[in-house]
C-alpha positions in Angstrom: -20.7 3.1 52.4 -21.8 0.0 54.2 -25.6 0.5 53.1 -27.1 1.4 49.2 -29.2 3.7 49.0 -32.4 1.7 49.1 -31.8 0.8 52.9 -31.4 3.8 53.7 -34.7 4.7 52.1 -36.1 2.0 54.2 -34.1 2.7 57.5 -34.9 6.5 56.7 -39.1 5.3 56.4 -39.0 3.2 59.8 -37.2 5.6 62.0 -40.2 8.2 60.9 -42.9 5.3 61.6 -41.5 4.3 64.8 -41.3 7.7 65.9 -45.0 8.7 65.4 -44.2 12.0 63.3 -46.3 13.8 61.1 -44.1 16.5 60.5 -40.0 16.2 61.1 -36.3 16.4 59.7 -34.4 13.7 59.0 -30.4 14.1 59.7 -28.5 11.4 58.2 -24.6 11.3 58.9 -21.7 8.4 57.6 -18.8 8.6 59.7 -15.1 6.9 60.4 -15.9 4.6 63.1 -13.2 2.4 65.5 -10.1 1.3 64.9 -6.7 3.0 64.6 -6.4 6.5 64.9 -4.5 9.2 63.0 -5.4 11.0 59.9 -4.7 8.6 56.9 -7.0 5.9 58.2 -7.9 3.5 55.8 -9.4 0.8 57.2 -11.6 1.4 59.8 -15.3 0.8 59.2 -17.8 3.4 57.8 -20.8 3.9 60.1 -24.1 5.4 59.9 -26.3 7.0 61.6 -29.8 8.8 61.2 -31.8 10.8 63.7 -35.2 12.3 63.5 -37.0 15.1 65.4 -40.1 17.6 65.2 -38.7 21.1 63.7 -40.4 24.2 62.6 -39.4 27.0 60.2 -35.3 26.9 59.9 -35.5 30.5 59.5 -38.8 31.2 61.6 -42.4 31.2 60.6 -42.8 35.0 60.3 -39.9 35.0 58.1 -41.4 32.3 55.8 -44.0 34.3 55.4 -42.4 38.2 55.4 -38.2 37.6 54.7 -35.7 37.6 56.2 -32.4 39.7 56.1 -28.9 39.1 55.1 -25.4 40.2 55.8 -22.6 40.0 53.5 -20.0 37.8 55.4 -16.9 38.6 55.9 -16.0 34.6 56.0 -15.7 33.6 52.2 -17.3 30.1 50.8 -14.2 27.9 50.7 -13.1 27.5 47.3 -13.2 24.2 45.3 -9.7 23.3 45.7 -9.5 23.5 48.8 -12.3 21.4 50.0 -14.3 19.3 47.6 -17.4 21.7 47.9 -20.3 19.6 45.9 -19.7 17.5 49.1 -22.2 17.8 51.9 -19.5 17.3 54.6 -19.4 18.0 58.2 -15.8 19.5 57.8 -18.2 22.3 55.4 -19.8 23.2 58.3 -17.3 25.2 60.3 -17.2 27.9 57.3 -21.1 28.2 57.7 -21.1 28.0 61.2 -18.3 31.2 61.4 -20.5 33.0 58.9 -24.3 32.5 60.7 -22.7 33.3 63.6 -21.0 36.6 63.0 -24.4 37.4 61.2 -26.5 36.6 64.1 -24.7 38.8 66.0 -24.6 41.7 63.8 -28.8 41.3 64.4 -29.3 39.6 60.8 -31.0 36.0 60.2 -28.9 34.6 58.0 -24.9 35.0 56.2 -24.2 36.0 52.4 -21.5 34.1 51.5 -19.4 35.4 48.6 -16.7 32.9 47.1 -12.8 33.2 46.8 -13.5 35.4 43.9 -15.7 38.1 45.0 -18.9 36.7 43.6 -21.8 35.4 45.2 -22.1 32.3 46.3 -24.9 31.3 48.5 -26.0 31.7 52.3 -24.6 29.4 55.4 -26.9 26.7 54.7 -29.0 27.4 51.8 -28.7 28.2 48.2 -29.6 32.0 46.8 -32.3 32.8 43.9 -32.5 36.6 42.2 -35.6 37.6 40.8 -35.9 39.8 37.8 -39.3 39.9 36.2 -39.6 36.4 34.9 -36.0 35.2 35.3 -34.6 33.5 38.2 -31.0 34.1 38.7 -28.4 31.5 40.7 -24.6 30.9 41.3 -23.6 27.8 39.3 -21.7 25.1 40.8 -18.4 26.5 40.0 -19.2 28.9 42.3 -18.2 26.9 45.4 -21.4 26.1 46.0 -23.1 23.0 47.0 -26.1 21.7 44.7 -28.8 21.5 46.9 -31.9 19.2 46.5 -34.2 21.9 47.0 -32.3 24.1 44.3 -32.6 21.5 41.7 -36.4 21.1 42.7 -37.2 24.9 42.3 -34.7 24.9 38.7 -37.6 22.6 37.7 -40.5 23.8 39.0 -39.6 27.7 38.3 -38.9 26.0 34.8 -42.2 24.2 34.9 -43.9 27.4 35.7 -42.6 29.3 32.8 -40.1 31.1 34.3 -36.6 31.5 32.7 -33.4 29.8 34.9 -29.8 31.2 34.8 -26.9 29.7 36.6 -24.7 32.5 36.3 -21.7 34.2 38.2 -23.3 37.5 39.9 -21.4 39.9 42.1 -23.0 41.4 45.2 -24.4 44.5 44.1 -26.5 42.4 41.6 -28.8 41.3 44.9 -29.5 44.8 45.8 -31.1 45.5 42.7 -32.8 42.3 42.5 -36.7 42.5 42.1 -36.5 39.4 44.5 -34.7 37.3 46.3 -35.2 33.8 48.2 -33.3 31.4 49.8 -34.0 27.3 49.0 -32.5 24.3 51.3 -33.9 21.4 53.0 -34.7 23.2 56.8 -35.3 26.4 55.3 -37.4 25.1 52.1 -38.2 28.3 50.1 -37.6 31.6 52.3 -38.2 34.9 51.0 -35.4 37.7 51.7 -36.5 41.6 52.4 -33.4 42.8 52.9 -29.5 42.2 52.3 -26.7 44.6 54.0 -29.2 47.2 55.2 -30.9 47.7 51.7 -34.2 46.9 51.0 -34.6 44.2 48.3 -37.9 44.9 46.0 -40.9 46.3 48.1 -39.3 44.9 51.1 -41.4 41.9 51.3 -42.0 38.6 49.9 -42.6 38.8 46.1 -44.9 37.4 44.4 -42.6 34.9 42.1 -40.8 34.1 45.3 -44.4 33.1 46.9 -45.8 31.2 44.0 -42.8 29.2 43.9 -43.5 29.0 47.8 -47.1 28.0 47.5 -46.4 25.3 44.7 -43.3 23.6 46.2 -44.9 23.2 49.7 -48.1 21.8 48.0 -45.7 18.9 46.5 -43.9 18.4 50.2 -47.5 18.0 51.0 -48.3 15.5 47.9 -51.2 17.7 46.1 -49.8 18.1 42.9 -49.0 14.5 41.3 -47.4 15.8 38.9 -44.1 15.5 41.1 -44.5 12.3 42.9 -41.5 10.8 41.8 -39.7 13.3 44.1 -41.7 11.8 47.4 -41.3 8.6 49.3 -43.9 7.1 50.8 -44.6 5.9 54.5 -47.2 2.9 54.7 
């Protein structure tokens, strides 16, 4: 990388400034840039670019606030050795993309991704929390899975709140019977699920862990709780 991470804090602050937005993503992307072609490359330079727009709910506002449903994919997560997986690559993307689509057109919002083994793993483009009472329940890493920011900031918070964390390997028939489930990424942010595969999860709603955990991370996104101001960067 041809930047530290520092400027691309700064690049990162300036292109939000210079745009005028309140309220946006940020899409950051290093890629091989000119010079010979062919796949073993090693010298051309690294580039970088960042772009910035205005986006609303990932996963829609009404399901932000009601859940959203999931289908089982038929596309598996790919497994660790063949793709580094904790990576957030663009090559990734093709698995999701095969998976959200085949789910979108099945009438669902979102893919269930299982991994090479059966278990589950986590959705296209966002990581997968069980309730049960007071204990969360996620895939570890080994689990093809890639560690989300937003996962680690809910493992902390949820463990702030006084509920209990396991990161442990769960096959699918585990989710039906969950008392809860949500989904946690950077677009989608915390999204409840009603629904997986045509059963109802809980009461069929948002639950009320999954919306306290809701409430609380979107009132640090929105710096009210100091508390957790190590995890925001500020725009002068």
């Amino acid at each position: 990388m041809p930047f530290t991470i520092e400027e691309m804090i700064d690049a990162s602050k300036k292109i939000v400034e210079a745009n005028g937005y309140e309220e946006c993503y940020l899409r950051h992307i290093a890629y091989i840039g000119e010079g010979e072609m062919g796949l073993g490359t090693m010298t051309n330079p690294t580039r970088v670019a960042i772009a910035v727009w205005k986006w609303g709910a990932y996963l829609g506002e009404e399901g932000l606030k009601k859940g959203i449903r999931l289908k089982t994919s038929s596309y598996v997560r790919l497994p660790v050795n063949v793709f580094p997986t904790k990576a957030k690559a663009v090559g990734n993307y093709v698995n999701s993309i095969l998976a959200k689509r085949e789910a979108l057109k099945a009438g669902y919002d979102e893919a269930l991704m299982l991994d090479s083994q059966g278990y589950v793993a986590e959705a296209s483009g966002e990581n997968i929390f069980l309730v049960y009472g007071n204990t969360l329940l996620t895939p570890p890493e080994s689990s093809s899975i890639l560690n989300g920011i937003t996962r680690r900031s809910v493992i902390e918070l949820a463990k702030d709140l006084g509920y209990t964390v396991k990161e442990e390997v769960f096959p699918r028939d585990t989710v039906f019977v969950a008392d809860e489930v949500f989904l946690t990424g950077t677009a989608a942010e915390v999204t409840p699920v009603r629904e997986v595969d045509n059963r109802r999860i809980g009461k069929g709603s948002a639950g009320p862990v999954t919306l306290r955990i809701q409430s609380e991370f979107f009132n640090i996104v929105l710096g009210k709780n100091p508390k957790y101001k190590k995890w925001l960067t500020y725009i002068d």
